[in-house]
C-alpha distance (Angstrom), angle and dihedral (degrees) to the residues before:
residue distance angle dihedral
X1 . . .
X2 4.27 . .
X3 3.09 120.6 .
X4 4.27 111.8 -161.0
X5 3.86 99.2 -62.5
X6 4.29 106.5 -116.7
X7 3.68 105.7 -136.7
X8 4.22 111.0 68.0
X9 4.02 93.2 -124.8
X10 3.47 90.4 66.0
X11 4.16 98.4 37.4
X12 4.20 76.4 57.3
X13 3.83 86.6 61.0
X14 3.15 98.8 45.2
X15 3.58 95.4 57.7
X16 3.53 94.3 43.8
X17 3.87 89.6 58.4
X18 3.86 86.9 48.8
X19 3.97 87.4 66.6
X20 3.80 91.4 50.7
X21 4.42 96.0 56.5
X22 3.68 91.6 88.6
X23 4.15 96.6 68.4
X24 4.32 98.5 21.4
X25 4.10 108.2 6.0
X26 3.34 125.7 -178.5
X27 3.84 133.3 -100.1
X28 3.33 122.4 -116.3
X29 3.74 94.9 -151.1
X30 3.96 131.1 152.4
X31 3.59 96.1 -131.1
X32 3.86 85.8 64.0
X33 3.55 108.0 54.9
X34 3.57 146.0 -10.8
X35 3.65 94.9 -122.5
X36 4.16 133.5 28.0
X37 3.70 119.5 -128.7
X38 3.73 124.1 -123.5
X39 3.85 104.9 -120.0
X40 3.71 133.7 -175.5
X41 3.48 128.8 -103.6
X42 4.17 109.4 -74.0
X43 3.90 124.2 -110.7
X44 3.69 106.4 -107.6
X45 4.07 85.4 -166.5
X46 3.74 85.2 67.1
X47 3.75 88.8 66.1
X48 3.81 113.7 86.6
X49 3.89 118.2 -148.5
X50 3.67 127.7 -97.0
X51 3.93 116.2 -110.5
X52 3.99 120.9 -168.6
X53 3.72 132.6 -140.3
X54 3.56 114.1 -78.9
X55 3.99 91.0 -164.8
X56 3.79 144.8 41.7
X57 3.63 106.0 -93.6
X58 4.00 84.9 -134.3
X59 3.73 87.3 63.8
X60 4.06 85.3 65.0
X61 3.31 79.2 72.4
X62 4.25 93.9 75.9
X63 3.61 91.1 45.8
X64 3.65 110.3 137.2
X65 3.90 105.9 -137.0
X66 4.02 98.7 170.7
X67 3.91 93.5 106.9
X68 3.44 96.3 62.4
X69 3.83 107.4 32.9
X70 4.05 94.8 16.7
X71 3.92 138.0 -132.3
X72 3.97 112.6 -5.3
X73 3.95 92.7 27.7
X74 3.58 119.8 137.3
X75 3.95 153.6 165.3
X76 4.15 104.4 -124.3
X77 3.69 98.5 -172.7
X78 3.83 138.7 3.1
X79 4.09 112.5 175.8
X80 3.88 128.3 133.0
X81 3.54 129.6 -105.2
X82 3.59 140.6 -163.8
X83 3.61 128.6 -135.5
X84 3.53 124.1 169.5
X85 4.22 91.8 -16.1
X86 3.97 83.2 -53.8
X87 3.48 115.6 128.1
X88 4.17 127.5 -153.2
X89 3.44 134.6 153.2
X90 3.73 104.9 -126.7
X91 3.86 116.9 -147.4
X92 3.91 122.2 -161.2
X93 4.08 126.2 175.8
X94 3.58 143.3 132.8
X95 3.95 131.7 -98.9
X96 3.72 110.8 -146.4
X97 2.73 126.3 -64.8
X98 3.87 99.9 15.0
X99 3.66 112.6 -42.8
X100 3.82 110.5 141.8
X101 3.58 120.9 -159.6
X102 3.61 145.2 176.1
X103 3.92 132.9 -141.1
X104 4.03 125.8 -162.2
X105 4.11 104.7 -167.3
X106 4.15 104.4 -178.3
X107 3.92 97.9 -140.8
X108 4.02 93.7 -160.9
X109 3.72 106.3 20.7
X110 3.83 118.9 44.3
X111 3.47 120.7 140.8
X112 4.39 98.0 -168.1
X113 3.67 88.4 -95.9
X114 3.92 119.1 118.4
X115 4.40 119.8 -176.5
X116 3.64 129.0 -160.5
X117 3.73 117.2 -141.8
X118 3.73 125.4 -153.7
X119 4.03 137.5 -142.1
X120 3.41 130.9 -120.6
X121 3.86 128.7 -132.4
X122 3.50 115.3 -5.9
X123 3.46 89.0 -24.1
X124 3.93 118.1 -148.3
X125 3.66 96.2 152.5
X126 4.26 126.6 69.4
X127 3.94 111.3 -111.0
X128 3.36 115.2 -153.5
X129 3.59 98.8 170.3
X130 4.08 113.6 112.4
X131 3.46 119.5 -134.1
X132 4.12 135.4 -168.3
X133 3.93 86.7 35.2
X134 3.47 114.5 98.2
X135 3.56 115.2 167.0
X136 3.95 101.3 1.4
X137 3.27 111.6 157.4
X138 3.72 98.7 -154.7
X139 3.97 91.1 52.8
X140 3.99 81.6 47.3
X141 3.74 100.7 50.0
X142 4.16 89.9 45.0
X143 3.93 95.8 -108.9
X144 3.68 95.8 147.2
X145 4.10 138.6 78.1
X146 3.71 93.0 -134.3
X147 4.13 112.7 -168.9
X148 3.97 122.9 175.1
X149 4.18 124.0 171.9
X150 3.56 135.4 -152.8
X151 3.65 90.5 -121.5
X152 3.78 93.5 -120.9
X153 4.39 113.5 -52.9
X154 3.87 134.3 41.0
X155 3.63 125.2 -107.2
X156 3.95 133.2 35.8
X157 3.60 87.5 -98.7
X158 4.26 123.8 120.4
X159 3.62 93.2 -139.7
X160 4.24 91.7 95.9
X161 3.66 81.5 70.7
X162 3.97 90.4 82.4
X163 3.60 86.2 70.4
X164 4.05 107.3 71.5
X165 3.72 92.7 -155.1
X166 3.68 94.2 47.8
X167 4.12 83.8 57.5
X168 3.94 99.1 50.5
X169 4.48 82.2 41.8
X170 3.62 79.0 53.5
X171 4.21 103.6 39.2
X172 3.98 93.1 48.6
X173 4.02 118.5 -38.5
X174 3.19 99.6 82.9
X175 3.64 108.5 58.9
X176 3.81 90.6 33.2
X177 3.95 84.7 58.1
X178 3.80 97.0 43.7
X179 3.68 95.0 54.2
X180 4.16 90.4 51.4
X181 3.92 88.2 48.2
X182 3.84 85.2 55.1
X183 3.70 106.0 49.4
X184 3.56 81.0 52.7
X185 3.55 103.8 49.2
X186 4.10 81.5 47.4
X187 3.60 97.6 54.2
X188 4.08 90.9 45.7
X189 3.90 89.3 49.7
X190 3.78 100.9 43.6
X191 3.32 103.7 19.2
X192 3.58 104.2 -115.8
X193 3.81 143.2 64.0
X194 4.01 117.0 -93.1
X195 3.72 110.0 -97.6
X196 3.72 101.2 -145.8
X197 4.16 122.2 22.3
X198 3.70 125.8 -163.7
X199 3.69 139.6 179.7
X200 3.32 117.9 -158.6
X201 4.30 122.1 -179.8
X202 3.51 144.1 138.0
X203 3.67 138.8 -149.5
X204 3.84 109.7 4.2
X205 4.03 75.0 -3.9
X206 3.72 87.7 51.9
X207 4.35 89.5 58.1
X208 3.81 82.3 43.0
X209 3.56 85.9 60.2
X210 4.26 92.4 46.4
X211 3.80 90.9 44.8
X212 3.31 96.3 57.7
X213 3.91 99.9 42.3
X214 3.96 76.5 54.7
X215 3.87 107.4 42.0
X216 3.98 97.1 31.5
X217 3.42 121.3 26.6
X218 3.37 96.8 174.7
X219 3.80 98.5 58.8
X220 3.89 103.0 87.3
X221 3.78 134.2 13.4
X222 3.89 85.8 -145.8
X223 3.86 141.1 29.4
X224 3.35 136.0 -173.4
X225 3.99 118.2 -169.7
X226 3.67 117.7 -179.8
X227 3.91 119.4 -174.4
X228 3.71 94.1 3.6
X229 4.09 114.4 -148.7
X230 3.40 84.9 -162.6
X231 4.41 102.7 141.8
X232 4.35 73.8 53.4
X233 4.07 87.4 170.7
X234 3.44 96.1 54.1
X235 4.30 105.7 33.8
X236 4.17 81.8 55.2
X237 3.51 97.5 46.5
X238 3.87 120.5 24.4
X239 4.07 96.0 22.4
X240 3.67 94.1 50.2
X241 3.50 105.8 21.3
X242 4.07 91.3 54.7
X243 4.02 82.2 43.5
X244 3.45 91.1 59.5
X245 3.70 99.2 48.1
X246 3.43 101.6 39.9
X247 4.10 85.6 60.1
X248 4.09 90.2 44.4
X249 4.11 106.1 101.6
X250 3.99 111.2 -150.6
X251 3.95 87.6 -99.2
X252 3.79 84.5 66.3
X253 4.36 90.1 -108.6
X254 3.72 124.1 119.3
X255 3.55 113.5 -91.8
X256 3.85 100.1 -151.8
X257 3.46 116.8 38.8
X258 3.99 140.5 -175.2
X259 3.61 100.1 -79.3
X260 3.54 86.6 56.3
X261 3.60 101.1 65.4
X262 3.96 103.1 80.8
X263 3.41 92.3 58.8
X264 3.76 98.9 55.7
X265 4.30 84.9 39.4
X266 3.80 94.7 53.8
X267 4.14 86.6 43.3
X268 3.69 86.7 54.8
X269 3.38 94.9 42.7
X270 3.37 107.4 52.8
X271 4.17 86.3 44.7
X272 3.93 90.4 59.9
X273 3.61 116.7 9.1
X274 3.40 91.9 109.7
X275 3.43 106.9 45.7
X276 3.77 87.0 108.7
X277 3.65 94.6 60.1
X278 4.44 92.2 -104.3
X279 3.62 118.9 86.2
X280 3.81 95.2 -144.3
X281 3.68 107.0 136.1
X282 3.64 99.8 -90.0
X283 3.65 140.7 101.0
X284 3.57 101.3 -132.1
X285 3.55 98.4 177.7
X286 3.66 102.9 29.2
X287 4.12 92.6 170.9
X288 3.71 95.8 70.4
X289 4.40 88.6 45.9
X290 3.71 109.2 122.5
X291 3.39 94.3 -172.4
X292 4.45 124.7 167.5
X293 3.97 113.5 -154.3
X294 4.05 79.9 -161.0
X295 3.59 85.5 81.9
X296 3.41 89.9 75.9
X297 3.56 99.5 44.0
X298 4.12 104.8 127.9
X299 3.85 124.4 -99.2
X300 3.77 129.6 -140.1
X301 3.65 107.3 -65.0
X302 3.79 94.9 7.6
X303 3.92 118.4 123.0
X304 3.85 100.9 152.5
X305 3.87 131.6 69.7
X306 4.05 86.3 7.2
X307 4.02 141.4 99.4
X308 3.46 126.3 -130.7
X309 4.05 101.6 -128.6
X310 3.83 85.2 -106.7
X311 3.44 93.7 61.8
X312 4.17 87.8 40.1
X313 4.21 86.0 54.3
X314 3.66 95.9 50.3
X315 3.97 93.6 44.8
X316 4.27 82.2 48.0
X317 3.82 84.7 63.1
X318 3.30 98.8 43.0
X319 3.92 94.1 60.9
X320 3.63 97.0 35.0
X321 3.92 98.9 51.7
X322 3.72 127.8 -141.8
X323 3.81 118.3 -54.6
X324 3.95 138.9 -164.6
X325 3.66 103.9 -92.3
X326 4.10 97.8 -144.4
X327 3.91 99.4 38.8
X328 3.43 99.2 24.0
X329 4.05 96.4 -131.3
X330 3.62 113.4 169.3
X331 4.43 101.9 -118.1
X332 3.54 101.1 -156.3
X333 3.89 133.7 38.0
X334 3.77 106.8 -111.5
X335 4.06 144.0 -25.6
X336 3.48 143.9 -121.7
X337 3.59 101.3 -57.5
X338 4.33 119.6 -127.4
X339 3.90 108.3 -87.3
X340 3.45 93.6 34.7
X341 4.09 98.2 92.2
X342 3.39 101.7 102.3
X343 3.62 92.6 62.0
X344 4.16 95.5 58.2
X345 3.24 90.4 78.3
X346 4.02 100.1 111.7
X347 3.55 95.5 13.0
X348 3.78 104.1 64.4
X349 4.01 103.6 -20.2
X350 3.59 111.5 61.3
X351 3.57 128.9 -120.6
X352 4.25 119.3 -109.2
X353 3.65 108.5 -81.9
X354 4.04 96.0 14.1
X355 3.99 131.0 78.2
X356 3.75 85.5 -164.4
X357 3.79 116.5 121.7
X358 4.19 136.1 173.1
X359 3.57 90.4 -132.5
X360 3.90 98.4 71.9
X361 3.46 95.2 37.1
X362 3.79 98.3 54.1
X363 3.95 89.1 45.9
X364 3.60 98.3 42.1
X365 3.97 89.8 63.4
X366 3.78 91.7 32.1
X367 4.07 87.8 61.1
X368 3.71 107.5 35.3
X369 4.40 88.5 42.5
X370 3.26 118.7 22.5
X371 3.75 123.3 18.0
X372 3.90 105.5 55.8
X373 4.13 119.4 73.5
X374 4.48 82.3 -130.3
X375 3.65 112.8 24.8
X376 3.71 119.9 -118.4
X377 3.71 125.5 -107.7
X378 3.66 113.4 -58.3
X379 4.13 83.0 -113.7
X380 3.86 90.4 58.3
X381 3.85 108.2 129.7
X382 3.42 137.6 -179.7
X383 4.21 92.9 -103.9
X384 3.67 81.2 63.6
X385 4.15 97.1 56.7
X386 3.81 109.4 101.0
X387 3.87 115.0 -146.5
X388 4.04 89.2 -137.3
X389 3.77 144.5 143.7
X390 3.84 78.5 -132.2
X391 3.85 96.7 58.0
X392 3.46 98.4 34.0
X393 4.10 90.9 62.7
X394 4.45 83.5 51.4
X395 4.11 76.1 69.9
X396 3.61 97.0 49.4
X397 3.83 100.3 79.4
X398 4.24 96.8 62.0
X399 3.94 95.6 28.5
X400 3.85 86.5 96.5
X401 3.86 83.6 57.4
X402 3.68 99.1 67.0
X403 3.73 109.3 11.5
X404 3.50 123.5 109.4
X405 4.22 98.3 -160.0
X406 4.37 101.0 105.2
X407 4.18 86.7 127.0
X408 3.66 87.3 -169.6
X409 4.10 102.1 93.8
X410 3.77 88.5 156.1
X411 3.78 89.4 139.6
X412 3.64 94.1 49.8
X413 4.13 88.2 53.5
X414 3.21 95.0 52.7
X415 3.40 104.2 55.0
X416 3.63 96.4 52.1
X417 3.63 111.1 -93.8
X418 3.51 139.2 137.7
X419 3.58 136.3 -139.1
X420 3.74 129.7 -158.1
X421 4.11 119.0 -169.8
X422 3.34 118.4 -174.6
X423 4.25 134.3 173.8
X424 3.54 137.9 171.3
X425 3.79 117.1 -120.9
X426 3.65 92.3 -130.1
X427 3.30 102.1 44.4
X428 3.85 103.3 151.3
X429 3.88 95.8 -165.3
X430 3.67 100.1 50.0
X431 3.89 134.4 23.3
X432 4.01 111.3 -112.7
X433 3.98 78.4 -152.0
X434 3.89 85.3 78.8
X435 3.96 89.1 49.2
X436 4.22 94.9 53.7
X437 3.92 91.3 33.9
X438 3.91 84.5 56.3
X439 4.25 96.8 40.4
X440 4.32 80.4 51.0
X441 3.56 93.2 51.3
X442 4.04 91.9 43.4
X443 3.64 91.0 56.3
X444 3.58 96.0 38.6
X445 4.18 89.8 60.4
X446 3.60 89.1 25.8
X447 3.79 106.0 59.4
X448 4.15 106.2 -1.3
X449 4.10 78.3 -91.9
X450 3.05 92.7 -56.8
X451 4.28 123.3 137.9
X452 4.05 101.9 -63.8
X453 4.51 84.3 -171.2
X454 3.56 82.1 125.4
X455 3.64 96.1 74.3
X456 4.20 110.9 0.2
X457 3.19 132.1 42.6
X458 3.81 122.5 -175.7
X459 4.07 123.9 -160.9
X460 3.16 132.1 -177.0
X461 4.30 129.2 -162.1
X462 3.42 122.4 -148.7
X463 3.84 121.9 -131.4
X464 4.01 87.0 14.9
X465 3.86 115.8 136.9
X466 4.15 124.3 -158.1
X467 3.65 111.7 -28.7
X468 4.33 90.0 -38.4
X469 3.44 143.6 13.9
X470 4.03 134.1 36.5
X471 3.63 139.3 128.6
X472 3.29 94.9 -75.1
X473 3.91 131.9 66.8
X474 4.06 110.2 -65.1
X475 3.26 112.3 155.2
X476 3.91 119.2 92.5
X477 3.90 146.3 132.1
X478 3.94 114.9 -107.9
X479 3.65 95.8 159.2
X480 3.99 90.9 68.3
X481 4.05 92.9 54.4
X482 3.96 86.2 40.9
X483 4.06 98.5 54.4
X484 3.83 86.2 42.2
X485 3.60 86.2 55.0
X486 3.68 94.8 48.5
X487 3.48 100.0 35.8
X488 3.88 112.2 37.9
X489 4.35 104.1 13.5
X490 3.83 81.4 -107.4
X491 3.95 89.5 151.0
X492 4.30 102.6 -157.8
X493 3.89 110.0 -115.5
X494 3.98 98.8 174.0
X495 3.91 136.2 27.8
X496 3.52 110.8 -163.0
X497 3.95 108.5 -149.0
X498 4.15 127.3 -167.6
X499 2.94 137.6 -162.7
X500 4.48 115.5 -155.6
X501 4.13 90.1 -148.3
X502 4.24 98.8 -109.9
X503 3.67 121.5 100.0
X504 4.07 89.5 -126.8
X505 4.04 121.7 77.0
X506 3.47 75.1 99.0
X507 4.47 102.7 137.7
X508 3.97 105.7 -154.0
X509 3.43 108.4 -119.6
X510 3.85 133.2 -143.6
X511 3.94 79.6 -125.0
X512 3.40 99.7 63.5
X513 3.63 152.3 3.3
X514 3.47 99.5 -130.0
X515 4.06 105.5 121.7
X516 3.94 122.3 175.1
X517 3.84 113.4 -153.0
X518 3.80 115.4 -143.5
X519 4.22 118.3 -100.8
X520 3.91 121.9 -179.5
X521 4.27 101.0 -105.4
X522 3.75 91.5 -118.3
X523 4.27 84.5 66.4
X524 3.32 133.5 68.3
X525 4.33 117.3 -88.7
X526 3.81 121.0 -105.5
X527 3.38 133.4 -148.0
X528 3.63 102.9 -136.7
X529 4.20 121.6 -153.6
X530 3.37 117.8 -124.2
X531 3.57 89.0 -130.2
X532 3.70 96.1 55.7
X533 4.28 90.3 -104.5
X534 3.66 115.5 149.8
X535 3.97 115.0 -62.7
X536 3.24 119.1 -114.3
X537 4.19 110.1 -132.7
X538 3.60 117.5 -125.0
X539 3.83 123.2 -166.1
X540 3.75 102.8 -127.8
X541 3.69 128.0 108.3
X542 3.60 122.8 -131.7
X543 4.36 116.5 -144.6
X544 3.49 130.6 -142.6
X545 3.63 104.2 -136.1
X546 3.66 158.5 112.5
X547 3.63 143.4 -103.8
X548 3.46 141.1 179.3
X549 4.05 116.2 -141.6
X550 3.70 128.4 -155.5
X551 3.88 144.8 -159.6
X552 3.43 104.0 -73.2
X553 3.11 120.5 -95.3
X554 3.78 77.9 49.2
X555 4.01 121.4 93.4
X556 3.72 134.3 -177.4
X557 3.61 117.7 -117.0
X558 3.87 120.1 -162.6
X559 3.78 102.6 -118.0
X560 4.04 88.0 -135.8
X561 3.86 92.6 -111.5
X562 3.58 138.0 79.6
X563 4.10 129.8 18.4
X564 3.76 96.9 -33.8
X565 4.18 83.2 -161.9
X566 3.91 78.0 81.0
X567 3.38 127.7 85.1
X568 4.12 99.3 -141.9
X569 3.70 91.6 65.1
X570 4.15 98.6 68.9
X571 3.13 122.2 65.1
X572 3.97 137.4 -157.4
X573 3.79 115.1 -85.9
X574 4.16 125.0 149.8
X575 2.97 120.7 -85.2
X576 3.73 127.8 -137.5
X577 3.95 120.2 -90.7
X578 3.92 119.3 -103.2
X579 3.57 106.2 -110.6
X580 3.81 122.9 -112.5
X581 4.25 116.6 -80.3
X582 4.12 105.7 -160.8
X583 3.67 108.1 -162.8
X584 3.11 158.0 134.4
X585 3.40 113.2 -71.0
X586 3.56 110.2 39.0
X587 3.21 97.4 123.3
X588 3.72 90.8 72.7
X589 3.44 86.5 62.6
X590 4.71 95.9 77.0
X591 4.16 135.0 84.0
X592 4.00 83.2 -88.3
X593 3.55 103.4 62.8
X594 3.72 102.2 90.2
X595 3.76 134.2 91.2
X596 3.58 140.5 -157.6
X597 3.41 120.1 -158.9
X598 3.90 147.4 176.7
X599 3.77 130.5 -159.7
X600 4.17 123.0 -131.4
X601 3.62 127.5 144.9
X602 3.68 92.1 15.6
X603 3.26 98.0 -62.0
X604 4.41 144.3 104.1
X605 4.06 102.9 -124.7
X606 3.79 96.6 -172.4
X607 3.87 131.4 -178.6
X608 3.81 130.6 -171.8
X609 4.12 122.2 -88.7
X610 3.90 99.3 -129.3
């Protein structure tokens, strides 16, 4: 638990976050911190009232959605259901041509605000799970309509990209559509029109988020995109693709594996841990890490708490990413940043007893469906991808389809809404150097480069892997700072993260199957299987602490005295700038990236968004 934070930035915060209680308060919970903080006395006016349905929930079912999703679109089912004594009536249907989405109406407890929730991956499936809001009451006492879509086709497979309309459903229309179909379906139950709207979504959720702050302003007042795969083309292709080769021996077999990981963590660790001025087991500012795998590299007689130096050259490529082999241009913006090892394991290091990894999968439907104008041969593999200045332009003509990187949200500004980013800095799926390069750009076509606060604010956690979980502290409520924001003008100034001192708290997402059983912090981690196989036990210890994160550029900075596991004792200082990634794609990354397209004939006709 808090006590009152020392330096006056912070006591500012606090009190800020004191207003917001009333509509997402905090839990005082052990697993949090060691010590609660006295707070003032919440704002009731930050609470908004209740409003009631106005209609049967069954009469959802006559609800004529053809204007917004056209001929053929329809509600399927509209009944209420009970969870936990709550009450909603839960509305499913279908946007033309095959856009499913999913409607949560509270019947007792809405408070006029309605949120968006994004996929993960390649979606196919509606996620209702909420993310970036732990402990919020108003998520926890059922206050919002909560809608999500499965952006057009079923299953996480890339083979709905042979349909051109299934692609653009899946690039923009279909989360665009679903949240019009909502506000609709909420004004016809309760009578009125949502006060507030949010979207809140991380990893392909997170470009979700981007891409609609880009495409249509007028959507949500506030949105919160975590992880963003926002250059989409590229992360599924050249990131994971060259991830997956580069760990492929020439028997086929991975060459690093799972019980390799804590060896090249610890290295990387112990190189850069204390670049932040704390030795605490985290890489805090993971940008400025010069760390060499070769120090690991095995000496004579060694077998234990080494690499062979095939193991050292495959973990090279996995940090330095996959470059042109004439020129030498760097293909993809960013790696796997040091301290983030442990977390491979499913993603491009196989787990014991499995070759299996995301990283192929995702970029084996990504290449064959989705990424190419005309689809390769249905024979096309991944062995036959070439990591090439040449290939890489093949991409350039449908990037604009699916990306998420037009830095000019002028639109959005201007009509009031806010924009919170978010990205863990060892996020093992994709590069937070894509997130800052993006936030620079933003404020560079924003504002003349000038501070942007006004309207985006970007933080980043430290020891945080894709979208939850890590080492270091990853659990934390955006939503609160983000209604204030919307609400009230309260503009956020401080997250404070925790961390509950097991490896686990770690929700599976669609995204990924990397899944982090729970171990007391006193015990070594585990790396849990999916499948409930035996764990394999990983020599890292995981702290129960707190820590307050900044704006970037802003960093805390542990003030040298007291428990640094607690938040009060660091303080804000600024941070140091993220160096400079030349490559290949950066000119995805400007106002005239973006496409809009149609399908006829059995085709995408696209044209540039001016």
């Amino acid at each position: 638990m808090f006590h009152q934070y020392k330096t006056s930035l912070i006591v500012a915060c606090i009190t800020v976050f004191s207003v917001f209680l009333s509509a997402c308060g905090q839990q005082a919970a052990d697993s949090k911190s060691e010590a609660k903080s006295e707070l003032p006395a919440a704002d009731s006016n930050a609470s908004l009232n209740v409003v009631t349905p106005v209609a049967s929930c069954e009469s959802l079912l006559e609800f004529d959605l053809s204007g917004i999703g056209g001929a053929g679109s329809k509600i399927t089912s509209a009944a209420e259901q009970t969870t936990n004594g709550k009450t909603s009536c839960v509305v499913e249907g279908t946007m033309a041509p095959a856009v499913g989405f999913k409607v949560k109406l509270p019947k007792d407890a809405w408070t006029q605000r309605f949120m968006q929730l994004g996929c993960g991956g390649l979606c196919g499936m509606i996620n209702m799970n909420i993310g970036a809001a732990d402990g919020c009451t108003a998520v926890e006492s059922d206050e919002f309509v909560l809608a999500s879509t499965d952006m057009g086709h079923s299953g996480m497979g890339g083979d709905f990209g042979r349909d051109p309309q299934k692609r653009i459903d899946f690039a923009y229309r279909g989360v665009h559509i679903t949240a019009l179909a909502s506000k609709a379906l909420i004004e016809e139950y309760y009578g009125q029109s949502p006060k507030y709207a949010y979207f809140n979504g991380c990893s392909d959720g997170g470009r979700e988020a981007l891409v609609e702050a880009q495409r249509y302003p007028d959507d949500f007042d506030g949105i919160i995109a975590g992880a963003p795969a926002m250059n989409f083309s590229v992360q599924n292709s050249f990131f994971h693709g060259w991830q997956a080769r580069s760990n492929t021996g020439t028997d086929g077999n991975a060459i690093l594996h799972a019980a390799d990981m804590p060896v090249l963590y610890h290295a990387a660790v112990a190189a850069c841990d204390e670049l932040d001025g704390l030795k605490d087991g985290i890489i805090a500012q993971p940008f400025q890490c010069d760390f060499d795998p070769q120090v690991t590299l095995c000496k004579e007689g060694d077998s234990e708490n080494c690499l062979t130096q095939g193991k050292i050259d495959a973990a090279k490529k996995l940090y330095e990413g996959p470059k042109d082999p004439a020129t030498g241009k760097a293909l993809t913006l960013g790696g796997p940043q040091p301290g983030s090892e442990l977390s491979w394991v499913g993603v491009y290091v196989p787990r014991a007893g499995s070759e299996q990894i995301f990283s192929t999968m995702i970029a084996d439907g990504a290449i064959k469906n989705l990424i190419y104008q005309q689809n390769p041969s249905s024979d096309y593999t991944l062995e036959d991808f070439q990591f090439t200045e040449d290939n890489f332009n093949n991409i350039r003509p449908l990037n604009g389809l699916y990306s998420g990187t037009n830095p000019d949200i002028t639109a959005y500004r201007e009509r009031g809404g806010k924009l919170l980013i978010w990205h863990g800095l060892q996020d093992p799926h994709i590069s937070p150097v894509n997130t800052v390069s993006y936030y620079e750009a933003a404020k560079k076509v924003s504002s003349g480069g000038k501070d942007v606060a006004d309207f985006i604010q970007l933080y980043l956690f430290p020891g945080m892997y894709h979208c939850d979980g890590g080492t270091g502290p990853h659990d934390f409520d955006l939503l609160t700072p983000m209604m204030a924001w919307v609400e009230q003008g309260i503009k956020p100034e401080v997250i404070i993260a925790s961390h509950d001192g097991t490896s686990g708290k770690q929700r599976r997402r669609p995204d990924e199957g990397n899944h982090r059983k729970g171990k007391p912090a006193d015990q070594p981690g585990t790396m849990g299987s999916p499948d409930g196989r035996k764990a394999e036990v990983v020599d890292v210890a995981y702290v129960k602490r707190t820590l307050p994160i900044f704006p970037y550029p802003s960093v805390a900075r542990y003030n040298g005295q007291g428990d640094w596991h607690i938040a009060e004792n660091f303080t804000q200082t600024e941070g140091p700038a993220m160096p400079f990634y030349p490559w290949a794609g950066e000119a995805f990354v400007n106002a005239g990236s973006q496409l809009d397209c149609t399908a006829a004939d059995g085709a995408l006709h696209c044209e540039k968004i001016n």
